[in-house]
N, C-alpha and C positions, 0 to 999 in steps of 0.2 A: 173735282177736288185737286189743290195742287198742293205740292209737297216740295219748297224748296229746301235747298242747305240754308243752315240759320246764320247767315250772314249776308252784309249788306248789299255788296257787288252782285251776288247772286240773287237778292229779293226784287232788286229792281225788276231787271226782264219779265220774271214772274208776274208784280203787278201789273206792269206794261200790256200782256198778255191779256190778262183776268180781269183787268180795267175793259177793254174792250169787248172780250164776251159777256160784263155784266151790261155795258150798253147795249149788246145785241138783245137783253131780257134773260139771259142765261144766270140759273141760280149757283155763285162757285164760291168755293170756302176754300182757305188756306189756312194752314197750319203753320205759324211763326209767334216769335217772340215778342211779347207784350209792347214791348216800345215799337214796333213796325205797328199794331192794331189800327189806331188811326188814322192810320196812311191806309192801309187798308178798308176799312171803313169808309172812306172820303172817296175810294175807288167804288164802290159796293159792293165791294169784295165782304164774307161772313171772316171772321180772325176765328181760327182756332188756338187760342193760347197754349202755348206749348215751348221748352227750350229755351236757349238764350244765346246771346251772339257773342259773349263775351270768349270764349274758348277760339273765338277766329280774330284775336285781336293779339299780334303780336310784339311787344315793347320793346324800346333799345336794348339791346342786347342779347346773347344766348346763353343764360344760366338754364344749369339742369330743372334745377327748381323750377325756374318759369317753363319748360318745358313740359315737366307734371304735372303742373297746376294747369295749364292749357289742357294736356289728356284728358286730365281726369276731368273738366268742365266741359269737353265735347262727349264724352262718357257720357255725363250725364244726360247733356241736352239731349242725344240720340235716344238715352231711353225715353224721356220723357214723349217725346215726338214722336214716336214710336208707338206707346200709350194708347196718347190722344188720338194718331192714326188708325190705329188699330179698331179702337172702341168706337169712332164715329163711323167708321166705313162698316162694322157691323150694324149698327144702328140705320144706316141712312146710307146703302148702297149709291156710290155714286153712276152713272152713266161711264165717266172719263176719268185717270188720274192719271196727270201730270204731275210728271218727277223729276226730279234734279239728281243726274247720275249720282253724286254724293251720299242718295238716298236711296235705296235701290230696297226697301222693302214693300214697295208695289207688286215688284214678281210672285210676293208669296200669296198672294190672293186670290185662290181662282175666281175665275168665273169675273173680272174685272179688265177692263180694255184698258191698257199702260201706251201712254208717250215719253218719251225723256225731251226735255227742256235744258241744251247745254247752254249754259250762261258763257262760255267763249268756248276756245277751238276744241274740238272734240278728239279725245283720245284713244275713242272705239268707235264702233257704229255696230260691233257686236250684236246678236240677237235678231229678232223678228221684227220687233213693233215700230213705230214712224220714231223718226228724232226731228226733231227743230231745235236750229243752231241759232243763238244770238250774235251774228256776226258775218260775213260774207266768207267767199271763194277767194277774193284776193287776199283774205290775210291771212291764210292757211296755207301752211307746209304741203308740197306735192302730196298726196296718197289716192288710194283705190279707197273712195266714200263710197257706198251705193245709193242707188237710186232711192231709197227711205230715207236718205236724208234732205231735208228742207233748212236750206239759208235762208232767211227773211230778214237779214240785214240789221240794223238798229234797233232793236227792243226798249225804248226810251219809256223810264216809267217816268209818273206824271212829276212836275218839279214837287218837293217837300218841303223844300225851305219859301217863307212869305219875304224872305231878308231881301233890300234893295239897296244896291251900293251904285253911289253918284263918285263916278270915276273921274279922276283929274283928266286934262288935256296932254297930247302927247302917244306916244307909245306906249303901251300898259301889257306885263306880262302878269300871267295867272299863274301861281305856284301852289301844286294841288299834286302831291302822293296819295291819295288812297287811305281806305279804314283800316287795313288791317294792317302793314308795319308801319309801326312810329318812330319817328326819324330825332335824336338826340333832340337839345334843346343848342345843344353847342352845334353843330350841323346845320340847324335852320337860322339861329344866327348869323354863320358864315356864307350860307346861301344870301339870306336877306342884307350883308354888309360890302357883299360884293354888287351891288346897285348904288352903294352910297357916290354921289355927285355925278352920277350916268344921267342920259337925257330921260331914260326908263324912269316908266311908274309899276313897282311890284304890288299885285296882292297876293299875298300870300295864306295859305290855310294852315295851319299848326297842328291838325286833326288831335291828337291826345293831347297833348304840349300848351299847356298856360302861357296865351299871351305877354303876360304878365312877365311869366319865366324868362324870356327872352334876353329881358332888360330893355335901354335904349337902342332905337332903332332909326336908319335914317330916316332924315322926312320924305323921303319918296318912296315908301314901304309902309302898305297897310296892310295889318295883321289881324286875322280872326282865327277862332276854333273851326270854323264850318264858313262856308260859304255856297251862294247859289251857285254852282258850276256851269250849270246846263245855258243860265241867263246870259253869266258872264262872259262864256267861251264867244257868244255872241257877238260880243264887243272889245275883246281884247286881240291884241296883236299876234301871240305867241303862246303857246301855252308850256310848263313843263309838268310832267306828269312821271308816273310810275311801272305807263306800259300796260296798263289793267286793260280788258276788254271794251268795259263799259265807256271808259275816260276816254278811249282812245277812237271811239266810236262816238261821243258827243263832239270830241273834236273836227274831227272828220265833217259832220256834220254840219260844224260851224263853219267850214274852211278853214281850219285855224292849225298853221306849222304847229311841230312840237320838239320840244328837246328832252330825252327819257330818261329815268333814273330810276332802271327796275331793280326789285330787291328779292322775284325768283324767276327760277327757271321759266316757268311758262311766262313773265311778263319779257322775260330778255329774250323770249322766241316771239311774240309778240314786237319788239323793239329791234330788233334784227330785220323783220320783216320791212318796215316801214321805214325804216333806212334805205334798205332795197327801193322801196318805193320811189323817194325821193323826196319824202314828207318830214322826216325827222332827219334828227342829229341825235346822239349822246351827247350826257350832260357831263362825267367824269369829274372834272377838277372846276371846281367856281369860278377860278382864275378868266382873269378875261372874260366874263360872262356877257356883260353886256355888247361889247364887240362881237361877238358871236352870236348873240342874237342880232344883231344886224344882218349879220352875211345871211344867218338864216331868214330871215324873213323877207328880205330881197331878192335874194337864191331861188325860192321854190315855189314858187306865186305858182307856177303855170300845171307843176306839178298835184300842189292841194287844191285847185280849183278842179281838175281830172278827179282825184279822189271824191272830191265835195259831192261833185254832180253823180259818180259812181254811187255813193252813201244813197242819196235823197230818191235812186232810182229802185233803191231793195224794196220786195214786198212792206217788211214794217209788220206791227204789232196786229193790225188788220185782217192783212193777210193771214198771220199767224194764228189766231180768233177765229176764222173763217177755217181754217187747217182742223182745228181742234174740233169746232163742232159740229164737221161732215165726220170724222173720226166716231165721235159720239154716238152721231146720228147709225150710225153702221152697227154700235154693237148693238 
């Protein structure tokens, strides 16, 4: 059984994972939010409905009020999940239950064999049981990990989105923050108006933020709510992003520079790193964007292909499936 946090960044690795033990024939259920079930399902993966991800979704700005209302909406989810948790693993003891430290009511189970699943850099390795991290050793802060814990690198769950985008000719950046803060409507205009008359092609994702909202926008800026990221990092020159674990490791992936625009603490430990590295830039001020993405992409060719080939060499989801169900196999 897995049990991750009810939100998105973190569902992925999960189904990544549990995608692959179900091709191994391994029967695995997960407990998430009704709008993930399909993607689940499509994995064969069983959807325990439960929760909702709305409480991990944070809007322009920080009113108290919006702060409440988030509490109180992860309040709930936790009980709910909690619940369902509860009541199924009585029911239908599993072998194995994978959890996402966010979730830590595994411990209270006896007689049940627990892994944690960190969806990026881990901030403990406390405890007994195996951890598997979605993410390497290079992009993690110095510290004393112990031997329980397992890097297996990119946790790529399967693409969700069927959407295909036929790219103009040229240079083409990818503008992609993330599910959970949403970036003004006035902000991603000023992101997207500083490509106006550049030799750049933007696409851009608006994740909460009505296209529409926008207004007019250059012609060499295309604008959606969502976009396939994983396809297009693929094909695009540069990415800018928000620092997230998962983005930052499709990119990576792709070869593809990046320039960061994180909005917390762990994405700007995240974004710091990788500066280090030689792969990014910060984004700061829009000004001059396009100039800047020049230097960067000229700049660090030699740098993101070292990272690329480091990425594609991690165990992977595989491995990670294979981790799990000798673990299984033991208790």
């Amino acid at each position: 059984m897995f049990v991750p946090y009810p939100a998105r960044g973190h569902l992925g690795p999960f189904l990544a994972v549990a995608a692959e033990l179900a091709r191994l024939g391994v029967s695995v259920r997960m407990v998430l939010p009704v709008n993930y079930a399909g993607v689940a399902a499509a994995c064969g993966v069983a959807p325990l409905i439960a929760g909702s991800d709305r409480g991990a979704h944070v809007p322009p700005g920080w009113a108290l009020s919006t702060r409440v209302d988030r509490w109180r909406e992860r309040r709930r989810s936790a009980t709910a999940i909690e619940r369902t948790f509860g009541d199924d693993v009585a029911r239908r003891p599993p072998r194995l239950i994978v959890a996402d430290p966010h979730t830590r009511w595994g411990r209270a189970l006896p007689g049940t064999r627990v892994a944690w699943l960190w969806t990026t850099v881990p901030r403990s390795a406390a405890g007994r049981e195996p951890v598997l991290v979605n993410g390497m050793p290079t992009f993690e802060p110095p510290r004393g990990l112990t031997g329980r814990v397992r890097f297996h690198g990119p946790l790529l769950a399967p693409e969700q989105s069927p959407q295909r985008l036929d790219l103009p000719p040229g240079r083409v950046a990818l503008a992609s923050f993330g599910t959970v803060f949403a970036h003004s409507t006035r902000w991603l205009r000023e992101l997207a108006n500083a490509f106006a008359g550049s030799d750049w092609q933007l696409v851009l994702a608006t994740g909460s933020a009505p296209v529409a909202a926008l207004g007019s926008l250059p012609p060499n800026v295309l604008a959606f709510q969502t976009v396939p990221q994983r396809v297009l990092l693929e094909r695009v020159d540069v990415f800018l992003g928000h620092g997230g674990m998962n983005s930052l490791l499709e990119a990576a992936w792709a070869g593809v520079p990046m320039m960061l625009h994180p909005r917390s603490r762990e994405q700007a430990r995240n974004a710091r790193r990788l500066v280090g590295l030689g792969v990014a830039t910060m984004l700061g001020s829009v000004r001059g964007l396009p100039g800047r993405l020049d230097t960067l992409v000229e700049g660090r060719a030699a740098e993101v292909a070292e990272l690329r080939a480091r990425v594609r060499a991690a165990p992977g989801p595989r491995a990670a499936a294979r981790q799990l169900l000798h673990l299984a196999e033991l208790g």
